[in-house]
N, C-alpha and C positions, 0 to 999 in steps of 0.2 A: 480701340487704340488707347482711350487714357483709363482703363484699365490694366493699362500692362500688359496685354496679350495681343502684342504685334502679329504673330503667326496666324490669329485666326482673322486679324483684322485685312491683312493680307489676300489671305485666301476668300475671303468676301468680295473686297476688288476686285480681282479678278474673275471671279465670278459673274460681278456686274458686269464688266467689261467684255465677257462674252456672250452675256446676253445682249447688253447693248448692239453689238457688232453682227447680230442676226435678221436678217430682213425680216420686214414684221406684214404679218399677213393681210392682205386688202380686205374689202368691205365685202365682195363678190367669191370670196373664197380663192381668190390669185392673187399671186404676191403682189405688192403696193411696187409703184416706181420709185424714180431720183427724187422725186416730191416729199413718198412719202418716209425717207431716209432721214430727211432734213434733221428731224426734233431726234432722233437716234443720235445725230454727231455731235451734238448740243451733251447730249446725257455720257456720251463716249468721253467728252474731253474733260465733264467732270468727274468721271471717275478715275481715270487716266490723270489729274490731277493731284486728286486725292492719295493716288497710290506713290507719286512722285514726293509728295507730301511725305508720308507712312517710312518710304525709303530713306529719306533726307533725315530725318528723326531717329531714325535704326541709325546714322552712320555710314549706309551704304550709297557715297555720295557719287559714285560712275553712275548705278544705274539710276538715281534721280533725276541729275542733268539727262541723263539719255532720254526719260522722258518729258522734261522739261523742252528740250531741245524740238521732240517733234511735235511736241504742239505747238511751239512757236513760229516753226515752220508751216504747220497747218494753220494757223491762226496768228499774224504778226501782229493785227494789235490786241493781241491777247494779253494786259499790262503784266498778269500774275505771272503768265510764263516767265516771263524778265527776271521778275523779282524771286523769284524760286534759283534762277542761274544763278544772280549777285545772293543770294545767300550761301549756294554750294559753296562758290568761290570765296566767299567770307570764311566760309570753315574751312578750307585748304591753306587761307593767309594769305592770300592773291587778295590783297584791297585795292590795287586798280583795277584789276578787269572787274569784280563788285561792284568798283565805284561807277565802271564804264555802263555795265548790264542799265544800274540803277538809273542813269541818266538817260536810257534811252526809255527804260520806263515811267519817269518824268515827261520825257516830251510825248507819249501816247496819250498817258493823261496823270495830267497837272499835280489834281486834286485827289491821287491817292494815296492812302492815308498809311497805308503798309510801303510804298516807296519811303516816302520821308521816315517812317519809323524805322525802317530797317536804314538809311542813309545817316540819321542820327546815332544808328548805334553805331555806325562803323565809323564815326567822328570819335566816337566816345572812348571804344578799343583803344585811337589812335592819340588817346588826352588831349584831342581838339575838343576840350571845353565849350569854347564859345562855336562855333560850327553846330556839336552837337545841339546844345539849345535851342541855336536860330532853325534846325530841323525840328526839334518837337515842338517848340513855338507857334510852327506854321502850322503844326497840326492841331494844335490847340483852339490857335487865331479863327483859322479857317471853317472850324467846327467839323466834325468829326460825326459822319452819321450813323459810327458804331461807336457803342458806346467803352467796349472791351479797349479799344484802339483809345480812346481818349483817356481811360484811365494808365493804359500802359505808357501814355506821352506824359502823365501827370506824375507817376511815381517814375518816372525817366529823368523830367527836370530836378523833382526836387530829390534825387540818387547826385545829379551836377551841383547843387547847391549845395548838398551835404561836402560830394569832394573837396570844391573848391573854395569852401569855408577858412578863413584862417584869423586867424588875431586883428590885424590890420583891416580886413572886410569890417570885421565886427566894430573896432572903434571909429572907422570912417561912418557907417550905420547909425552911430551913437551920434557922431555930430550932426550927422544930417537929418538926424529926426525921424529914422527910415527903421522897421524891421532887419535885426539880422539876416542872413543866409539860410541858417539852421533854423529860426522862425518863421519862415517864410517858407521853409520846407515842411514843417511842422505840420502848418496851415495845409500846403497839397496835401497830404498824406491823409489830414483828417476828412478833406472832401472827399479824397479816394475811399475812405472808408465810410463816410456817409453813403457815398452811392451805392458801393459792395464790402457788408462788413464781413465774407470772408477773404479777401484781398489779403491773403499772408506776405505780400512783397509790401504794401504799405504799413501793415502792423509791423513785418521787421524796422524798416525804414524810422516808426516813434521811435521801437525801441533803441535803436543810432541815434537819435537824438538827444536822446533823454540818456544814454551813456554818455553823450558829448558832454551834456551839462551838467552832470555829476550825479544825475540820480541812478546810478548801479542799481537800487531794488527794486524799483519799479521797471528798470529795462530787462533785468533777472527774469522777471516774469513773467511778462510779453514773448521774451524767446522761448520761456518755457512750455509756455500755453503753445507756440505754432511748433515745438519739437512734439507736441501730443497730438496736434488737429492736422501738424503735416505728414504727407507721405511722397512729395517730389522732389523737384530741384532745390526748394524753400526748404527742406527739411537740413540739407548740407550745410546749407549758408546759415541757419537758427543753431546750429549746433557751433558752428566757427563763432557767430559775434557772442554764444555764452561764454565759450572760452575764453574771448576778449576780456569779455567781464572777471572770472576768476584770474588771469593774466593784472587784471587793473587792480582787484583786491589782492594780491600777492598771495595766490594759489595755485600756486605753476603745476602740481600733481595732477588737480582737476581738470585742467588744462592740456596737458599732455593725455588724454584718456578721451578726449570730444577732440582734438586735434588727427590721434593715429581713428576713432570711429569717422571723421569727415576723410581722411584720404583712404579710409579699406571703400568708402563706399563709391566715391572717383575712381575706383578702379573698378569696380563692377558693373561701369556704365560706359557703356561702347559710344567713344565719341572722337573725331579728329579736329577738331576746331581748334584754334592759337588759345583761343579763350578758356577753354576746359583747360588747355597744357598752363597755361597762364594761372588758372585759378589751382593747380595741383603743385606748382611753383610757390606759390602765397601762402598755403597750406601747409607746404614744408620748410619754408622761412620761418612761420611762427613755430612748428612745432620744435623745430631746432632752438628756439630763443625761447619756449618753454623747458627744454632741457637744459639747454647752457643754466637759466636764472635756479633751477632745481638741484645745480653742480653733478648734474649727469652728461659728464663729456663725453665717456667713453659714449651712449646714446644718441651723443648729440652729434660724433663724428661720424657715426653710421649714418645718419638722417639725411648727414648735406651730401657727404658720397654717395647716397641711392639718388639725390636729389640731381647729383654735377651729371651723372649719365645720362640723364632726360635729357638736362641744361646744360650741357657744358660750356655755353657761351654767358651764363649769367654771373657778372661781377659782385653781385651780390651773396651770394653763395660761395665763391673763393675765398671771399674779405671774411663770412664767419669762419669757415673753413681755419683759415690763418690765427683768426683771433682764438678758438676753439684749440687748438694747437700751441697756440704759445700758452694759455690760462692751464693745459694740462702739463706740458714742461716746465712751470713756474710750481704749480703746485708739487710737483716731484721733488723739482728743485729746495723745498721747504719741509720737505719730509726727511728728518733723521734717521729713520729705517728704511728709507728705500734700500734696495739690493742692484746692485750691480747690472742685471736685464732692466730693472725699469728707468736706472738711471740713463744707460745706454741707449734705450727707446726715445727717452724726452731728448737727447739730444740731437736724434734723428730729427725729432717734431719740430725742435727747436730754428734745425739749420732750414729746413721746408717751409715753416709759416718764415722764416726772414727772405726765403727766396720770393714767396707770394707776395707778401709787402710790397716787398722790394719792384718787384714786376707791376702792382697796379701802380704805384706811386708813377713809375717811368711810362706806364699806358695812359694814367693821367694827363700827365706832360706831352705825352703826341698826342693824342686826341688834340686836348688845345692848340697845338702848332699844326691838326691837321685845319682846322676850326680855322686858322689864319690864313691856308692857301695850302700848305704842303702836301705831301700825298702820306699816306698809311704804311708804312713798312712793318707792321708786326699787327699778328691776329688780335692782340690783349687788346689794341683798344679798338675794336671792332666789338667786344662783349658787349652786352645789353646793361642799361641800367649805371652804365659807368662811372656816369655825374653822380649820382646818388650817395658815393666813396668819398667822405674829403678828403682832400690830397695830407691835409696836417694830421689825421688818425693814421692812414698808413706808414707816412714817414717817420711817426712818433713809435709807433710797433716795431718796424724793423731795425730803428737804432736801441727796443727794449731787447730785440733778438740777441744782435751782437754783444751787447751787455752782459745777455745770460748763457749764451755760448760758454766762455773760457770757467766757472762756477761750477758750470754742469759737468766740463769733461775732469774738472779737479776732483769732483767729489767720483766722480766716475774711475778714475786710476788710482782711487783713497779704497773705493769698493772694490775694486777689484785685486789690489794686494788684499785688502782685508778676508775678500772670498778665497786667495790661496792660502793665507795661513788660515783659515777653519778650515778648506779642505785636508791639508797639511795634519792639522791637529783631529778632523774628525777620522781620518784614516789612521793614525796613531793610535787613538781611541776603538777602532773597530778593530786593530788586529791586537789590542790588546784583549777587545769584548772578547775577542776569535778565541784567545788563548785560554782566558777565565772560563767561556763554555767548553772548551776541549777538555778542560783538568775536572769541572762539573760534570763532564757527559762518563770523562773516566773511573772518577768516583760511582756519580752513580751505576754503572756497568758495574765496578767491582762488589758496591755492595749490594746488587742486583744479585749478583753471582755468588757471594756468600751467603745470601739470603736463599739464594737455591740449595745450596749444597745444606745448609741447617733444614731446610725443608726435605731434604733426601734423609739426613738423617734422624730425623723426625721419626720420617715415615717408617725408615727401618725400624729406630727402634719402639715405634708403636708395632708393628710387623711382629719383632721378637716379643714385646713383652704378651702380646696376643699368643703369641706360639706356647710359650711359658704356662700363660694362666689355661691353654688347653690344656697341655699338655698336666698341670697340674688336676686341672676339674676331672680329666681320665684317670688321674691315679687315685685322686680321693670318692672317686665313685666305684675304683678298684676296689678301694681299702672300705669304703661301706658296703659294698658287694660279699668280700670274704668277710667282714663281721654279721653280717646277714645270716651267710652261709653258718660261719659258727657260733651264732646264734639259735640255729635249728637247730644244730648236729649238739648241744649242749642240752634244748629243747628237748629233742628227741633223746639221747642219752638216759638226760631225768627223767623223760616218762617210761624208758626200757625200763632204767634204777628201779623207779617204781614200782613196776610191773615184778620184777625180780624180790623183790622185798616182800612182797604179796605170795609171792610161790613162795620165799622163806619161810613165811608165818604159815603158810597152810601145810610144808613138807614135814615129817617126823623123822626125829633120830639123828640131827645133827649137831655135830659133835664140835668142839671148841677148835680143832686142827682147820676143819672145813670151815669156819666162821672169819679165820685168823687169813684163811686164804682170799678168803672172799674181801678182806678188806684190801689184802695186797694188793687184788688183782683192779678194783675200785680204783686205789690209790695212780696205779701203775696208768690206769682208762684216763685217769683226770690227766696226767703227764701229757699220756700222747694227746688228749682233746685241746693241751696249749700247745704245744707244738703243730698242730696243726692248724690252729688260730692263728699262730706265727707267721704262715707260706709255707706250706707241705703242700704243693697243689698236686704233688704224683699220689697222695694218699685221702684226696678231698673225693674223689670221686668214689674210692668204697667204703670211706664212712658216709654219704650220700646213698649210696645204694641200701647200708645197713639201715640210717635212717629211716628210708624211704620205708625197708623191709617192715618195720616196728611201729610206722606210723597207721592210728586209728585201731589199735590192737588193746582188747579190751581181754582182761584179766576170765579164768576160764580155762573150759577145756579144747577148745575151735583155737584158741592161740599155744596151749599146750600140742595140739597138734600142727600147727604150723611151725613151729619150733622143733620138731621129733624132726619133720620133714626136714627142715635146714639143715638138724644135723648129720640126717641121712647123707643129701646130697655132700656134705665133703668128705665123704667118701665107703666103700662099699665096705674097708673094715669095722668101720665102727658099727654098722648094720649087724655084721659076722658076730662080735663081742654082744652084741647087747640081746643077740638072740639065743648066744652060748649061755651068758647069763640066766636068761629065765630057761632055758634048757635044759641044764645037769652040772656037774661038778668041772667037768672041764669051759663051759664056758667062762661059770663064772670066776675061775682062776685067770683067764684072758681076760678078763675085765678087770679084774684085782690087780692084775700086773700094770695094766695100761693104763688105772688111777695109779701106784707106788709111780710110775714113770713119769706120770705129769704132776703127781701132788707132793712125792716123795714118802720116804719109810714113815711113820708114826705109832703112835700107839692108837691110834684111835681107826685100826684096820677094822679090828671088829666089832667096833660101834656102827660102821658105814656096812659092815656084812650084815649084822642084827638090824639095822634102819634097813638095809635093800630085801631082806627077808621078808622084813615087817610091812614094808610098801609092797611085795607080790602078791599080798593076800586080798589084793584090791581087786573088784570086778574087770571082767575084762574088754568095757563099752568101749573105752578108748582106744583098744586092739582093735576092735571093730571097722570106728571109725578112722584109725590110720588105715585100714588095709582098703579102702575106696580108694585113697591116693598114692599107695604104695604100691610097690611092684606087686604083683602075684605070685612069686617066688618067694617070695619072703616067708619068715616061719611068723607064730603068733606074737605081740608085740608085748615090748619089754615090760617090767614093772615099773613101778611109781617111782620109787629109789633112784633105780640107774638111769632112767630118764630124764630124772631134772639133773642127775647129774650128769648126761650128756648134755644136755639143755644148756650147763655151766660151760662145759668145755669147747659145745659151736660157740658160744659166741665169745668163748677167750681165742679162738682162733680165728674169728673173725678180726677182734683186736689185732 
């Protein structure tokens, strides 16, 4: 159990408890009788204590008593039992039936040392001072045959000493020659700590005294050493009197940080006693008056409203409440920029803390007159703590209320015309905003939209001039195409020319008429070879073909006979003529006639008769060789003569 693990320590008791409750087996191997039970009910009702005990400590204070109850009934002067009831009943708030249990366990016996300890506390709860003492006193007096119990009477008295300390004790002290209070508490605490020096409720207890007297660092310390060595109820309470301390050196921050850590940890411990609610009350008084002093109202009005729902009977808590309430309407009231909500709030707070005022002031006043003889008419002064209010701070507050009442609501009808003309003028201002962005949005649309259409035309006329420069790179691959072409056909020309100049120099007998023609017909070749440079594309194709015929033709008689052949093929007269020719007197008159016809009359007939005579006299291999590729009809093949001059005339009519 004071490891923290109620459940298991739980389940142990009972454990024992049923062992206990088991007849235990004789000497002879048969069960023992009512004899031998006796020392079993002895062991049964201290376990059965014990767990009474465990429960009480959980919180679970029905089933405690319940077994509180029936050992008392099995055992009436059992003193503990008693004293187990008057403690339930201490933690439910019932301190008479407490008071009653404990006086019966007095007159069972006298001289026990947990009756008067627990009867001095319940003095103590109840600020009977002097009661309380004359209880640990006796236990003190009496001597104490545990020594636990004598130390928990010793830091009991000197915890009375310390409260009931005040100014006036101390200078009557000084005349009479006597130790203070707080010296005299001093003294307990340090024998408490001679006998047990881990006793953290006495080491607290220096350090209270030694804050009382002014030494802060050395008290600093002390709490801090038992917030490191503690781990239980001592641990809450060392964490509360350090804050005291940063409270006295004007540290409200650190203070409010060990204030909200001591009540997270009162909430995580399961407990219903007045005393816990009490000490969870204390702890949010100060933490409240750590915030007010930090000017954290807003904080601080949370604190005591979570605080009034526990209490809502404590007068003490309304009064800050009030005062919290008017210091945050004052400061509003002081602020040049509040706004019209927060002005309107304070004087919400304003007209509320003068009601509370107002209301303790007047519960003051019956209290007293109930104090006189009269009876109670109103709950207010029934709240706890109510003396503790002087009547002259509340009265003083609620005539500051009325004061600040009529301030508040002028500056509040000042803000509030002022909040309709901004609204007035900020709507002004946004339908002008409205109008400036709509004339912006139309712009930019527009010149979105000319930016579009420049980008259409862009495109097209990137589109055209693309189309252009095609269409351009096809013509001028056109026009290096045809100079290509008449390129060759000028190429091949000159090497016919050539070729033809070659059979001039080797032919005999031509005469100045035939020379003069030859140049015409040159002249005449060069003509049509621009013209057809030009665009003649109906006539590109057979001077290509004649090219083509003339290309790789090497001078000889294989190109003398391919030449006879061309001129064969255009046609089957000139075959006829040129065979009458070398035949007899009438051909070669058919061939005389059909040179006058394409060369015309001259005189130089019969120089070309005398050359065509003179050329017959030649072998006749070439005859030969034409008649492989000639018809077979054909007669023997022409002479030299009329040959080149057919030779002349294919290819003026290839021209």
């Amino acid at each position: 159990a004071r490891l923290g693990k109620a459940q298991d320590a739980e389940e142990a008791l009972l454990r024992a408890l049923k062992l206990a409750g088991a007849p235990q087996p004789a000497a002879g191997g048969g069960e023992a009788g009512p004899a031998g039970a006796l020392p079993l009910a002895g062991v049964q009702v201290t376990c059965t204590y014990n767990l009474a005990r465990l429960l009480e400590m959980n919180g679970e204070l029905a089933r405690a008593e319940e077994k509180y109850t029936a050992i008392a009934r099995a055992h009436p002067t059992y003193a503990d039992a008693f004293v187990g009831l008057a403690s339930c009943a201490l933690a439910r708030g019932q301190r008479a039936d407490a008071e009653a249990r404990l006086r019966q366990a007095s007159e069972l016996n006298p001289a026990h040392a947990d009756t008067r300890c627990l009867l001095g506390r319940l003095h103590a709860g109840a600020r009977e001072w002097h009661r309380a003492k004359q209880a640990f006193d006796a236990v003190l007096r009496d001597g104490a045959t545990d020594d636990r119990r004598d130390a928990y009477a010793m830091v009991s008295v000197a915890n009375i000493l310390v409260a009931t300390a005040s100014r006036q004790d101390e200078v009557e002290a000084m005349r009479a020659g006597k130790p203070a209070k707080p010296d005299r508490a001093l003294e307990l605490y340090s024998r408490v700590l001679a006998r047990e020096p881990t006793n953290m409720f006495a080491a607290q207890g220096v350090g209270v005294v030694l804050a009382d007297k002014g030494y802060l660092q050395e008290a600093k310390e002390i709490f801090t050493l038992v917030l490191e060595a503690g781990g239980g109820p001592e641990l809450c309470s060392a964490a509360a009197n350090l804050a005291h301390i940063h409270m006295l050196e004007n540290r409200p921050l650190l203070a409010i940080k060990l204030y909200e850590n001591c009540l997270r940890h009162a909430a995580t411990v399961a407990h219903t006693s007045p005393a816990a609610s009490e000490s969870q009350l204390a702890l949010s008084l100060q933490l409240a008056h750590a915030q007010y002093r930090a000017n954290m109202l807003l904080e601080c009005k949370r604190t005591l409203a979570g605080a009034l729902h526990a209490h809502p009977g404590s007068a003490p808590l309304w009064y800050n409440l009030a005062l919290t309430l008017y210091r945050s309407a004052a400061a509003t009231s002081r602020d040049d920029r509040a706004l019209a909500d927060a002005l309107r709030a304070a004087s919400a707070q304003v007209e509320l803390s003068a009601r509370l005022f107002a209301r303790l002031a007047s519960a003051r006043r019956e209290r007293t007159r109930t104090a006189g003889g009269s009876a109670s008419t109103s709950a207010v002064a029934d709240w706890s703590e109510l003396d503790l209010i002087p009547d002259s701070h509340a009265k003083a507050y609620a005539l500051k209320c009325s004061e600040l009442r009529a301030p508040l609501r002028e500056r509040y009808n000042d803000a509030q015309a002022r909040r309709s003309d901004d609204e007035a003028r900020a709507l002004a201002i946004a339908e002008e905003l409205g109008e400036q962005a709509a004339a912006v949005d139309a712009a930019r649309a527009a010149t979105t939209q000319a930016e579009a259409l420049d980008e259409e035309d862009k495109e097209a006329r990137l589109v055209e001039q693309r189309a252009r420069q095609a269409q351009f790179l096809e013509k001028f691959k056109g026009e290096k195409e045809r100079d290509r072409q008449a390129a060759e056909r000028r190429e091949t020309k000159k090497s016919k020319a050539g070729v033809e100049g070659e059979y001039e120099e080797e032919g005999e007998g031509e005469g100045p008429q035939l020379k003069q023609d030859k140049k015409k017909r040159k002249k005449k070749r060069g003509k049509k070879d621009d013209a057809l440079a030009d665009g003649a594309p109906e006539e590109e194709e057979g001077e290509e073909g004649a090219a083509a015929a003339h290309e790789g033709d090497e001078p000889g008689e294989q190109e003398y006979e391919e030449t006879v052949a061309d001129a064969k093929g255009e046609g089957e007269g000139d075959e006829a003529e040129g065979e009458a020719a070398d035949g007899g007197g009438e051909g070669g008159e058919a061939a005389r006639a059909r040179e006058r016809a394409l060369f015309g009359d001259g005189d130089d007939d019969d120089d070309e008769s005398a050359a065509a005579e003179g050329v017959g006299d030649e072998p006749a291999d070439g005859a030969d060789a034409m008649q492989v590729d000639a018809n077979p009809a054909t007669a023997a093949a022409p002479s030299g003569g009329a040959t080149k001059r057919r030779r002349v005339i294919a290819d003026d009519d290839d021209d």
